[in-house]
C-alpha positions in Angstrom: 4.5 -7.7 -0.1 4.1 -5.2 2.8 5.8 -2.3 0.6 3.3 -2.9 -2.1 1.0 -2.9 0.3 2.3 0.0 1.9 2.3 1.8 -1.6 -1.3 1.3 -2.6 -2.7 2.2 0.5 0.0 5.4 0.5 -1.0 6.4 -3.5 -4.8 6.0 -2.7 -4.8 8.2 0.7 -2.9 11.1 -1.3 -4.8 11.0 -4.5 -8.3 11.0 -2.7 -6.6 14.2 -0.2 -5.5 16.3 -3.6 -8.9 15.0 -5.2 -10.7 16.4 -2.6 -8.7 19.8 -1.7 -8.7 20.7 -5.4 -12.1 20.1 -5.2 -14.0 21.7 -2.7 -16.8 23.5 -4.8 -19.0 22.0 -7.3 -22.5 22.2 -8.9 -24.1 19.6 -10.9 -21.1 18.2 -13.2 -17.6 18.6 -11.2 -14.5 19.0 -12.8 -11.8 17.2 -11.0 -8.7 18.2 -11.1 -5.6 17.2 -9.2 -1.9 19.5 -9.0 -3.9 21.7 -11.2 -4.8 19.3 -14.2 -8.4 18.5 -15.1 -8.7 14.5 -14.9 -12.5 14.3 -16.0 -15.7 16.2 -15.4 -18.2 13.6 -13.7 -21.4 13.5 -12.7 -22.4 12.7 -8.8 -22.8 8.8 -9.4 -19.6 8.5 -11.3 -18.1 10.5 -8.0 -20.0 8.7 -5.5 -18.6 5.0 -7.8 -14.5 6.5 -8.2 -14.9 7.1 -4.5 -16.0 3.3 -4.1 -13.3 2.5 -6.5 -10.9 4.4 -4.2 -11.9 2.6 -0.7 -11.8 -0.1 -2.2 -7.9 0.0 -3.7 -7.1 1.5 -0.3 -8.2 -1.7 1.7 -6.4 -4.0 -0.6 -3.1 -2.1 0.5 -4.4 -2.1 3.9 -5.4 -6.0 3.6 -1.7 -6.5 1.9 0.4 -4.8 3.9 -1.1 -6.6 7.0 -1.1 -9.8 5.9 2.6 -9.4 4.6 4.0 -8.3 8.1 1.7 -11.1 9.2 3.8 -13.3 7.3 6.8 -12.2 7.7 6.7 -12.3 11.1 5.3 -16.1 11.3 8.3 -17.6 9.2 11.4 -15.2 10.9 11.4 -17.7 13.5 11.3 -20.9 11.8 14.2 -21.0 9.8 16.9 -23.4 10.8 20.1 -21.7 12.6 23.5 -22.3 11.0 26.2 -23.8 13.2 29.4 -24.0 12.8 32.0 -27.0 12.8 34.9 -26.1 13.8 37.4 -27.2 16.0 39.8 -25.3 19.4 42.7 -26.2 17.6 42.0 -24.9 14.0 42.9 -28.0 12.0 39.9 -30.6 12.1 41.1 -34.1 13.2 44.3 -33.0 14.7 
């Protein structure tokens, strides 16, 4: 859970970086374009809305990666120790 987590938060932080790098002048209607290849040409709502779309994928990582270490930690403790029965001598009973 806290490596898919991890991933989401990971994929959305490096596409919005290229996103932006690549895209650093603009007029009216911006092509985006990420490693060189034009994704769409969008308008400055349908930016402004992908960029909510982005924060918002990027907390759900966040959210899951915390509350997967959260959980992880919480149940390491309560599992029930094997013992084992064995006795000095090596054969039981004798």
């Amino acid at each position: 859970m806290r490596f898919i987590g991890l991933l989401l938060f990971a994929g959305a932080a490096a596409f919005t970086a290229l996103a932006i790098a690549g895209n650093l002048s603009g007029g009216p209607e911006y092509t985006v374009s990420v490693l060189n290849h034009d994704i769409a040409t969008m308008s400055g709502l349908a930016l402004f809305s992908s960029g909510l779309a982005l924060a918002l994928i990027f907390c759900v990582g966040l959210v899951i990666m915390v509350s997967g270490a959260a959980h992880n930690g919480r149940h390491r403790g309560s599992r029930p120790r094997r013992t084992r029965n064995t006795t000095l001598g090596g054969t039981p009973g004798s």
